[in-house]
C-alpha positions as CSV (number, residue, x, y, z in Angstrom):
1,X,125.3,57.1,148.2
2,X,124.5,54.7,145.2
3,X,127.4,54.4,142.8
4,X,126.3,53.3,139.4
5,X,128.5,51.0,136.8
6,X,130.5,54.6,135.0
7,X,131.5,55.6,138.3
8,X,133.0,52.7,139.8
9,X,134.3,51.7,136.1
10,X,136.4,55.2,136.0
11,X,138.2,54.1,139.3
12,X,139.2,50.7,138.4
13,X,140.2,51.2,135.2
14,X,143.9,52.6,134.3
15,X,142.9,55.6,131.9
16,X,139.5,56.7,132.2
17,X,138.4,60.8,131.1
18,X,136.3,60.1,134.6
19,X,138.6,59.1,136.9
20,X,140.0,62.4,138.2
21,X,136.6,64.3,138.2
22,X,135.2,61.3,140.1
23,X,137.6,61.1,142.5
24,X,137.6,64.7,143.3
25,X,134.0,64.6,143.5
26,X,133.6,61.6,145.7
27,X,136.2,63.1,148.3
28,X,133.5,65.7,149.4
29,X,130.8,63.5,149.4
30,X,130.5,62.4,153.6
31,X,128.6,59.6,153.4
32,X,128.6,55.4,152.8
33,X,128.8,54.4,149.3
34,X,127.3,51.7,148.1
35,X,126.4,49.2,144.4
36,X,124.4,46.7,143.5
37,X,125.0,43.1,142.5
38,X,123.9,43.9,138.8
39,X,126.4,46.8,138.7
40,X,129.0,44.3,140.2
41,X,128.1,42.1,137.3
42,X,127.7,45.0,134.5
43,X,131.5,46.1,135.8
44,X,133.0,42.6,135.2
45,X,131.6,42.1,131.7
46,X,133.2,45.5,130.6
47,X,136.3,44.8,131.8
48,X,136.5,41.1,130.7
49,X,134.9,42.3,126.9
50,X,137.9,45.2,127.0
51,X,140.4,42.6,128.0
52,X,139.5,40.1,125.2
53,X,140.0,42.9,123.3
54,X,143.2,44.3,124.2
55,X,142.2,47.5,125.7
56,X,142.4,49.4,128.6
């Protein structure tokens, strides 16, 4: 299964209104998960913008 940038965003970051319904969600799901480079990339430039900015 493809994870996409909100999905693997909502588990990395501390407080995310995802997080729980993801993991839950992902728990039933039998199968490989896997990204892509550019959502790799996308992730990293949200977190370092919400850094620079002091949040979350």
């Amino acid at each position: 299964m493809y994870l996409d940038t909100d999905i693997v965003l909502s588990q990395i970051k501390r407080r995310d209104w995802l997080k729980d319904i993801v993991r839950r969600k992902l728990s039933e799901i039998d199968e490989d998960f896997c990204t892509s480079a550019i959502t790799v990339v996308e992730c990293q430039i949200v977190l370092l913008r919400e850094e620079s900015r002091g949040g979350d």
